[in-house]
VOMIDREN-781958 format. One record per residue: residue in three letters; residue number from 0; x, y, z of N, C-alpha, C, O in turn. Coordinates in Angstrom, 2 decimals, decimal comma. Example, Ala and Ser with C-alpha at 12.3 -4.5 7.8 and 13.67 -1.06 7.14 Angstrom:
# residues 2
+------+------+---------+---------+---------+---------+---------+---------+---------+---------+---------+---------+---------+---------+
: resn : resi :     n.u :     n.v :     n.w :    ca.u :    ca.v :    ca.w :     c.u :     c.v :     c.w :     o.u :     o.v :     o.w :
+------+------+---------+---------+---------+---------+---------+---------+---------+---------+---------+---------+---------+---------+
:  ala :    0 :   13,19 :   -5,69 :    7,80 :   12,30 :   -4,50 :    7,80 :   13,20 :   -3,30 :    7,80 :   14,24 :   -3,32 :    8,46 :
:  ser :    1 :   12,85 :   -2,25 :    7,08 :   13,67 :   -1,06 :    7,14 :   12,90 :    0,03 :    7,87 :   13,41 :    1,14 :    8,04 :
+------+------+---------+---------+---------+---------+---------+---------+---------+---------+---------+---------+---------+---------+
***
This chain:
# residues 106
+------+------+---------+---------+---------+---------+---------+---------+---------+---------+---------+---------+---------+---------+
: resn : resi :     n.u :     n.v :     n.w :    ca.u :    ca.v :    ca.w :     c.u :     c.v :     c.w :     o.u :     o.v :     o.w :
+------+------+---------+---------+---------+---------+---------+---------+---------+---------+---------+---------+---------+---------+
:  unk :    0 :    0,81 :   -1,19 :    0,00 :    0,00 :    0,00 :    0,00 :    0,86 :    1,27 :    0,00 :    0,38 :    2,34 :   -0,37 :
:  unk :    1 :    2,11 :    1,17 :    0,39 :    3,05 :    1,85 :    0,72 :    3,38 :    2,76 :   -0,75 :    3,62 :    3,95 :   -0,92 :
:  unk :    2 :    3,28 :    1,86 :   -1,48 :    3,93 :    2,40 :   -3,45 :    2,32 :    3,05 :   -3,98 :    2,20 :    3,64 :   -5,05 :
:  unk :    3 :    1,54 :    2,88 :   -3,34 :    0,26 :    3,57 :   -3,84 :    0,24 :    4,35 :   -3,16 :   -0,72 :    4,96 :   -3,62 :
:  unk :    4 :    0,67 :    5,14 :   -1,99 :    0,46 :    6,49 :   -2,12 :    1,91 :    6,97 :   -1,91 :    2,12 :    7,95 :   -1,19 :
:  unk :    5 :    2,89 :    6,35 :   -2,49 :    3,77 :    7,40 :   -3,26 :    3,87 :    8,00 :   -4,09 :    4,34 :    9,13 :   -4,11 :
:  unk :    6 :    3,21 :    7,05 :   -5,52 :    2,52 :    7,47 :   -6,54 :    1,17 :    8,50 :   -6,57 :    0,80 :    9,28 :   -7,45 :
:  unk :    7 :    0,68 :    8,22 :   -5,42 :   -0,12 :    9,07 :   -5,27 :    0,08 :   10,53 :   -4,76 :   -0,57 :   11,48 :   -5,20 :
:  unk :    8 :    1,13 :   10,63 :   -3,69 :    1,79 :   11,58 :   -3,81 :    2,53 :   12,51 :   -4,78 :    2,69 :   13,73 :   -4,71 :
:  unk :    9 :    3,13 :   11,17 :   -6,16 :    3,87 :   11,73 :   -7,24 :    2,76 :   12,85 :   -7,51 :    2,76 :   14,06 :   -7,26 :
:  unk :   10 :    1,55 :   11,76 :   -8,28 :    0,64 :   12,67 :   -8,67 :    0,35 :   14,11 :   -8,11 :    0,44 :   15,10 :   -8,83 :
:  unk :   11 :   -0,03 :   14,15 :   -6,61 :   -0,50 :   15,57 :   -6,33 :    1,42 :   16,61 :   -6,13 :    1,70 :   17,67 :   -5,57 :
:  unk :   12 :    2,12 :   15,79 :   -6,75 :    3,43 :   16,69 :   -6,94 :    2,96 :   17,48 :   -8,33 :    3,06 :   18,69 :   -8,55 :
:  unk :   13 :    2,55 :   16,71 :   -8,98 :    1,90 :   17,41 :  -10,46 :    0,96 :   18,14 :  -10,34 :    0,82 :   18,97 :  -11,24 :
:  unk :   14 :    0,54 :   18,13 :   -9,88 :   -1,20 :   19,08 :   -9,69 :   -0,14 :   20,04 :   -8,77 :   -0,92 :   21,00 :   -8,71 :
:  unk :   15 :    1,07 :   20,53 :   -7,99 :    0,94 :   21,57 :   -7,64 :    2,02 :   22,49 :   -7,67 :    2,30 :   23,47 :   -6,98 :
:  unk :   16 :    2,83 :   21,68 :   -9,08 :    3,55 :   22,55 :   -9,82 :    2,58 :   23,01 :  -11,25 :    2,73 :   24,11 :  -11,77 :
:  unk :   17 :    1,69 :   22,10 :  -11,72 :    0,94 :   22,85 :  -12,37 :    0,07 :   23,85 :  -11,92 :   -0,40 :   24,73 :  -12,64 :
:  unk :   18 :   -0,15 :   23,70 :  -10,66 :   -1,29 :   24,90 :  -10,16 :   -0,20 :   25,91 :   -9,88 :   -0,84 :   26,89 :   -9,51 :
:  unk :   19 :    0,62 :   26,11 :   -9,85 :    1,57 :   26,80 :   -9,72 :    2,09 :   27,61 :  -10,70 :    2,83 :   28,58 :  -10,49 :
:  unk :   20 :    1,68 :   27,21 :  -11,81 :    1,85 :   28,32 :  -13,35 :    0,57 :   28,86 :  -13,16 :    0,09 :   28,74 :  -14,29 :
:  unk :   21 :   -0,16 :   29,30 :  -12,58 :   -1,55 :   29,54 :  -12,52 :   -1,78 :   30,79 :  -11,72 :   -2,51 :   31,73 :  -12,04 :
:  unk :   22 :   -0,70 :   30,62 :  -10,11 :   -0,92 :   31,41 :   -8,88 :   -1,09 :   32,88 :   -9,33 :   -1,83 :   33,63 :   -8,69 :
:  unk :   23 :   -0,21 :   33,44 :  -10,72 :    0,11 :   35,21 :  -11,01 :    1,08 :   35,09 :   -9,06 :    0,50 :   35,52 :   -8,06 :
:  unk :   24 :    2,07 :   34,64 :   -8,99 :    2,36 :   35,79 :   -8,09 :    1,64 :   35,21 :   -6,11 :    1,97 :   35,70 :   -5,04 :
:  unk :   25 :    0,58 :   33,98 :   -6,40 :   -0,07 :   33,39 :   -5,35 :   -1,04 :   34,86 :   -5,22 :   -1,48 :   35,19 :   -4,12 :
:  unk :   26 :   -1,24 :   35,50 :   -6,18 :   -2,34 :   36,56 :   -6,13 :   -3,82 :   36,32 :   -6,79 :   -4,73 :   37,14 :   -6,90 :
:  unk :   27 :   -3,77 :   34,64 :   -7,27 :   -5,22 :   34,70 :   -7,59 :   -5,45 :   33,39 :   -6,84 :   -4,93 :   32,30 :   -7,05 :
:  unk :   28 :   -6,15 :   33,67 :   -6,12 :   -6,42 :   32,97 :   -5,42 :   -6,97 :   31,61 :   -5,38 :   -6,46 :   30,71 :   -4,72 :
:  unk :   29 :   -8,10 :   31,47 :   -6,17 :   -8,33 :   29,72 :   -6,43 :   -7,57 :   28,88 :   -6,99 :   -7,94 :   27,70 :   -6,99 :
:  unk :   30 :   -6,62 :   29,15 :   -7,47 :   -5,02 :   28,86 :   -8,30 :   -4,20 :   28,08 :   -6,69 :   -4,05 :   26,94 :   -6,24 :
:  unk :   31 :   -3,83 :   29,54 :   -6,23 :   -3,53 :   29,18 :   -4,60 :   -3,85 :   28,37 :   -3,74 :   -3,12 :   27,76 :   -2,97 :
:  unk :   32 :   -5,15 :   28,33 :   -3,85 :   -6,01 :   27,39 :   -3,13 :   -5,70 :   25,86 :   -3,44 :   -5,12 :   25,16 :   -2,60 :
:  unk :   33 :   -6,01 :   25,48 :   -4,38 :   -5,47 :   24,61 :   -5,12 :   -4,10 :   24,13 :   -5,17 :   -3,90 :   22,95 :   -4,88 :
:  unk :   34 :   -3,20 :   24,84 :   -5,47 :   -1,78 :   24,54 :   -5,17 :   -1,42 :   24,28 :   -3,73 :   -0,55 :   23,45 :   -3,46 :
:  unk :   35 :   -1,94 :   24,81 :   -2,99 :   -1,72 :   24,77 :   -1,17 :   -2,61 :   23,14 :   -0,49 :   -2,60 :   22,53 :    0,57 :
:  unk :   36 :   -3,41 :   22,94 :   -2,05 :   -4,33 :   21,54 :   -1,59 :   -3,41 :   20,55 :   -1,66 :   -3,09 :   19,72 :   -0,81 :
:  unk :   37 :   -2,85 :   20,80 :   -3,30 :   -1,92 :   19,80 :   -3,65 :   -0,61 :   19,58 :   -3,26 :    0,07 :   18,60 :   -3,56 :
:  unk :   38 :   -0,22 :   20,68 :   -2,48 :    1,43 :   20,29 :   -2,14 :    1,06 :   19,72 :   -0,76 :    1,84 :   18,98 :   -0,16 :
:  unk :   39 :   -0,45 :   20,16 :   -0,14 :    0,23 :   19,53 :    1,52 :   -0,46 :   17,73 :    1,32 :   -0,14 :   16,73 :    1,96 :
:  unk :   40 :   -1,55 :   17,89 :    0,10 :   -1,71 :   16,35 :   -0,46 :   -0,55 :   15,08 :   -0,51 :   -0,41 :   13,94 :   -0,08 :
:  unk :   41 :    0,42 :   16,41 :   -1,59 :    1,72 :   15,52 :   -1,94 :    2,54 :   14,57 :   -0,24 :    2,68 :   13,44 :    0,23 :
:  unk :   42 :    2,85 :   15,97 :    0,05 :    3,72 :   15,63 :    1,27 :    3,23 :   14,63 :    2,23 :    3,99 :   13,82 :    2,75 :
:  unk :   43 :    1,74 :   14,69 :    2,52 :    1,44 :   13,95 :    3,44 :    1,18 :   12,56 :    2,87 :    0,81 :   11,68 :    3,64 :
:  unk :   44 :    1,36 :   12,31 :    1,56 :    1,89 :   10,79 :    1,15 :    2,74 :   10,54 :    1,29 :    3,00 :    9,58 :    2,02 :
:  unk :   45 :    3,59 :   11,19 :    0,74 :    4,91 :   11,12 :    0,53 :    5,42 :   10,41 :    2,03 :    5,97 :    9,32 :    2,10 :
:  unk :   46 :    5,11 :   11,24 :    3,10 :    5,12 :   10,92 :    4,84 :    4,82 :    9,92 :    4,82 :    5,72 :    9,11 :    5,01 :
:  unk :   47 :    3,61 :    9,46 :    4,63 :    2,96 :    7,76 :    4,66 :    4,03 :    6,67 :    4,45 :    4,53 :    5,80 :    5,16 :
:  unk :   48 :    4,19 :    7,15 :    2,98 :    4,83 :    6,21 :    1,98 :    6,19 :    5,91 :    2,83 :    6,67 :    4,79 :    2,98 :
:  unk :   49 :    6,66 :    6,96 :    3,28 :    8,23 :    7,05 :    3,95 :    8,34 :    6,54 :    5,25 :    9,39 :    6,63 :    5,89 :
:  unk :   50 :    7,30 :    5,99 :    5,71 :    7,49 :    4,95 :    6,73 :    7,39 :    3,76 :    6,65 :    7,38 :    3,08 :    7,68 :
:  unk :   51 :    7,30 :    3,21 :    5,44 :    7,72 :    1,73 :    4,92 :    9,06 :    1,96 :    3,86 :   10,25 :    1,66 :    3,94 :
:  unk :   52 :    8,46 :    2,46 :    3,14 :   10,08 :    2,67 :    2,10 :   10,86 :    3,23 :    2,21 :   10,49 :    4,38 :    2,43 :
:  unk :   53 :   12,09 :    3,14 :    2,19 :   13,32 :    3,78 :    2,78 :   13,05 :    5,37 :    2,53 :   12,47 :    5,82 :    1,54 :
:  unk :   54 :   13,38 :    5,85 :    3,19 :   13,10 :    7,69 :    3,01 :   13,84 :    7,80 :    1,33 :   13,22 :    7,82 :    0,26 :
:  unk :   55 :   15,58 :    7,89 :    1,58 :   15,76 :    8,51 :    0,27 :   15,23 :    7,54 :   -0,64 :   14,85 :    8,47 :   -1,36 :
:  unk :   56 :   14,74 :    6,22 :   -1,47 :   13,89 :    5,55 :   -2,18 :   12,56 :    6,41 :   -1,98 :   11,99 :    6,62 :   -3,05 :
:  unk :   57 :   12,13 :    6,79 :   -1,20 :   10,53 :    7,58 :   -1,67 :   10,95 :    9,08 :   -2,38 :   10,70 :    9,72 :   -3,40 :
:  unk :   58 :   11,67 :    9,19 :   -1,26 :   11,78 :   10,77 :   -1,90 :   12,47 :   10,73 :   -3,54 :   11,79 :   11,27 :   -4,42 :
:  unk :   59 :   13,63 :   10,17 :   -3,87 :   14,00 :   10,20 :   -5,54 :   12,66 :    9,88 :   -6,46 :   12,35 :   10,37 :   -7,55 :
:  unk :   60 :   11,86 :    8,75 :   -5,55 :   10,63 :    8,29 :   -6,93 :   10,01 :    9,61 :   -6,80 :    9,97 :   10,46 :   -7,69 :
:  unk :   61 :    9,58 :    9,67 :   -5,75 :    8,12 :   11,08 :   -5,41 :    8,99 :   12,02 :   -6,39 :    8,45 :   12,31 :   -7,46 :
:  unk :   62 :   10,07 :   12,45 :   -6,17 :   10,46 :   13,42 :   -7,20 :   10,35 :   13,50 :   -8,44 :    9,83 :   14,38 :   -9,11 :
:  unk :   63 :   11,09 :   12,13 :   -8,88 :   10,69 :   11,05 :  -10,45 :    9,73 :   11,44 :  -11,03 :    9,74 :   12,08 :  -12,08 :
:  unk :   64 :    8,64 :   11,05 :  -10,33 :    7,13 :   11,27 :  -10,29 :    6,24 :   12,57 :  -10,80 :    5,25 :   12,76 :  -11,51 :
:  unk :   65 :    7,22 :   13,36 :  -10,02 :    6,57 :   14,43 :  -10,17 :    7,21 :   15,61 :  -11,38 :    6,52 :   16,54 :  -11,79 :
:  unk :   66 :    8,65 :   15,37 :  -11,82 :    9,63 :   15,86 :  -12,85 :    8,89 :   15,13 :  -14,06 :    8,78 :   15,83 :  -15,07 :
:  unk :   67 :    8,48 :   14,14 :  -14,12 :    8,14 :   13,22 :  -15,31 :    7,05 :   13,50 :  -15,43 :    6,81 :   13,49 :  -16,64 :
:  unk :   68 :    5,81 :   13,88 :  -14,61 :    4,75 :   14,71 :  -14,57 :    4,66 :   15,84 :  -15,37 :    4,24 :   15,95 :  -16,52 :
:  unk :   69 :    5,00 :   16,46 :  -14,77 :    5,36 :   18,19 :  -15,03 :    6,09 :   18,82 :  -16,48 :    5,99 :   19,87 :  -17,12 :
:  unk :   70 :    6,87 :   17,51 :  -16,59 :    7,41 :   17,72 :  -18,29 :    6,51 :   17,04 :  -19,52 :    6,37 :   17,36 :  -20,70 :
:  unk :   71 :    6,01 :   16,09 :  -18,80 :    4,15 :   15,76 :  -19,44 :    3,69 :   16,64 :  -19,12 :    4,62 :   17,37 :  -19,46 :
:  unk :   72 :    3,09 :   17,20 :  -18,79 :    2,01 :   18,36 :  -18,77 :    2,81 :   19,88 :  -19,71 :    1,97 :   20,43 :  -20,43 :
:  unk :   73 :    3,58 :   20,25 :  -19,74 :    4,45 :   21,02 :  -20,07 :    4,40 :   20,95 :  -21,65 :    3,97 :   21,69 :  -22,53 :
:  unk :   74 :    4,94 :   19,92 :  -21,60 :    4,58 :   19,00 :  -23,43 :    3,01 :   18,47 :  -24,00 :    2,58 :   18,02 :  -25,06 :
:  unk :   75 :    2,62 :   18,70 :  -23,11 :    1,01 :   17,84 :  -23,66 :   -0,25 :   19,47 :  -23,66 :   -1,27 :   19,63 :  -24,33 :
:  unk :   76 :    0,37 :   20,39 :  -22,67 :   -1,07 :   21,30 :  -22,73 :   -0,15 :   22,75 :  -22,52 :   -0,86 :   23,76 :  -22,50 :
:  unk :   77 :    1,21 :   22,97 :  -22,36 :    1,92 :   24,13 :  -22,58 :    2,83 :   24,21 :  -24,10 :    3,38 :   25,21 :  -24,56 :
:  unk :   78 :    2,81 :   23,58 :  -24,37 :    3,16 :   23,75 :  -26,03 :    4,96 :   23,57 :  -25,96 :    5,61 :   24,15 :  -26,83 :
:  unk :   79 :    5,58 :   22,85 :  -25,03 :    7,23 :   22,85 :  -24,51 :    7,70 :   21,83 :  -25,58 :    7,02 :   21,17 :  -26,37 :
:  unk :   80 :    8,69 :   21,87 :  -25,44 :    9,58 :   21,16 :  -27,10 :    9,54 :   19,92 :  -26,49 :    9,97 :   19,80 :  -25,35 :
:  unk :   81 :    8,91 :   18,65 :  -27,32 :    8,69 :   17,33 :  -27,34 :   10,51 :   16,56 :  -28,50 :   10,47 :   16,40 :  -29,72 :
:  unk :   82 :   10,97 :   16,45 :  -28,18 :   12,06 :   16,62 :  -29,00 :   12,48 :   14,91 :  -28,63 :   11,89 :   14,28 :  -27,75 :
:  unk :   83 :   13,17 :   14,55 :  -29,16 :   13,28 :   13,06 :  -29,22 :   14,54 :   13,20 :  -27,71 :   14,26 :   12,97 :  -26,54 :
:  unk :   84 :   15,80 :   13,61 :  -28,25 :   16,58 :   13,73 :  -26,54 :   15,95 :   14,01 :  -25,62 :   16,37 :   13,46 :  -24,60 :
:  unk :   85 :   14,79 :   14,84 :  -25,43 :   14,14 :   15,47 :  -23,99 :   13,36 :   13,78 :  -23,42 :   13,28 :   13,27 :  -22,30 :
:  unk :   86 :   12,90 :   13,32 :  -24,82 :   11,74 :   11,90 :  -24,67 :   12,88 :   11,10 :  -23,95 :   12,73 :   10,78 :  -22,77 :
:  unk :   87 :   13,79 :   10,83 :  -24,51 :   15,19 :    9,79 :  -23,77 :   15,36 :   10,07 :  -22,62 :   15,31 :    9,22 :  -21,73 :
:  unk :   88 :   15,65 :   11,48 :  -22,37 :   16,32 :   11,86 :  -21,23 :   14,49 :   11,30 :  -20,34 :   14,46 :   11,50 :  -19,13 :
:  unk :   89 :   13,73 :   10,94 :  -20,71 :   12,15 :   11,26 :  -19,96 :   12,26 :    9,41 :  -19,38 :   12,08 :    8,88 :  -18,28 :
:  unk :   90 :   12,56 :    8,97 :  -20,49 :   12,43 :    7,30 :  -20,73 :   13,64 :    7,15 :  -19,51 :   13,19 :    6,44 :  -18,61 :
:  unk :   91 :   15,48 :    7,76 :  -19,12 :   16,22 :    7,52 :  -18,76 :   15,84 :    7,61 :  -17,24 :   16,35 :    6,90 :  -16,38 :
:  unk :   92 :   14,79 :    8,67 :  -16,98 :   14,17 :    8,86 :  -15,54 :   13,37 :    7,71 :  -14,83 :   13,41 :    7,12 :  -13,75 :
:  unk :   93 :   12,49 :    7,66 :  -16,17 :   11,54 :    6,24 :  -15,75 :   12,57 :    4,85 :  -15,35 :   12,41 :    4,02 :  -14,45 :
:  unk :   94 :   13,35 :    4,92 :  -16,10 :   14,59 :    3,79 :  -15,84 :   15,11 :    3,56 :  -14,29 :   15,08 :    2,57 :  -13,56 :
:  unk :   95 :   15,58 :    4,90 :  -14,12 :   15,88 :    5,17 :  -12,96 :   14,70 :    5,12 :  -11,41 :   14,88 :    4,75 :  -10,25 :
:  unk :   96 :   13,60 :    5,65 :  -12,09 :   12,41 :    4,52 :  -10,82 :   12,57 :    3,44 :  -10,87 :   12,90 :    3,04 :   -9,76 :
:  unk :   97 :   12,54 :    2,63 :  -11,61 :   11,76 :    1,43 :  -11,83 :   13,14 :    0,79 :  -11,21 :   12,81 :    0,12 :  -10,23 :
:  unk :   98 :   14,80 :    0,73 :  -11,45 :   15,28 :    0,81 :  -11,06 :   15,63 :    0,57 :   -9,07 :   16,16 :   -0,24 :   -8,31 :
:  unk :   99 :   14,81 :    2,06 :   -9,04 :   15,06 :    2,26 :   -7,38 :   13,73 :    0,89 :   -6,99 :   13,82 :   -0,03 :   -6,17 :
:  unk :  100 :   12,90 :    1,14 :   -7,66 :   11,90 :    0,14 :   -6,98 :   11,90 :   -1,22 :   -6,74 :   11,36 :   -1,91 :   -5,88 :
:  unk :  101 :   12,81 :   -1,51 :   -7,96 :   13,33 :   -3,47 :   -7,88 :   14,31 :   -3,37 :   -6,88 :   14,38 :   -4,27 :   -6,04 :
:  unk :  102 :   15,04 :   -2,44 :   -6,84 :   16,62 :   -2,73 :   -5,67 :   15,92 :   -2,18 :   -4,15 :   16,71 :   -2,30 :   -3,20 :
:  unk :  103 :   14,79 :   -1,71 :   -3,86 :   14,24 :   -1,20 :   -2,47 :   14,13 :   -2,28 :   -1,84 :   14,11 :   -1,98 :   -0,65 :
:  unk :  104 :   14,06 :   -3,33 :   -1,96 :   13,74 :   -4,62 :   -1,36 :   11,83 :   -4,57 :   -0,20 :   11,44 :   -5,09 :    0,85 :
:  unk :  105 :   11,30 :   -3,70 :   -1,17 :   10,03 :   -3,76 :   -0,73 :    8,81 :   -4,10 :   -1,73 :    7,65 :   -4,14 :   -1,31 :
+------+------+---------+---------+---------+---------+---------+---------+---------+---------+---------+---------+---------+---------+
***
């Protein structure tokens, strides 16, 4: 249960760097609102998650998670250069979870 809400954490890492192109400044407020949902969302999985899985193993995926997120969203609904090296360097990250997750011994 432990890897489901790290991932789940990844996720609200995404929801609050994207709500975060949104804030103007943390001056509009339902933007704010939102971003302040999703980062204390994130963290308090992330917390969960980090009392079964080794701390630094949650924290690199949760990060993983949320970098690999954010450059999806970036590329899929901000118009950011989809470029075949950026895709590798995207694929080389995923490597690197999947990676931490077989050697965690959890």
């Amino acid at each position: 249960m432990a890897w489901f809400y790290l991932i789940l954490g990844g996720i609200f890492e995404v929801g609050f760097t994207t709500c975060m192109r949104y804030t103007e400044g943390f001056k509009n407020i339902p933007w704010t609102l939102a971003f302040l949902v999703c980062i204390g969302l994130s963290m308090f999985f992330l917390e969960f998650a980090a009392r079964t899985i080794p701390l630094g193993t949650a924290y690199a995926i949760w990060t993983g998670i949320g970098a690999l997120g954010t450059v999806a969203i970036g590329m899929i609904w901000f118009g950011e250069p989809s470029t075949t090296v950026r895709i590798l360097l995207i694929l080389g990250v995923v490597a690197c979870i999947v990676g931490l997750k077989i050697t965690s011994g959890h």
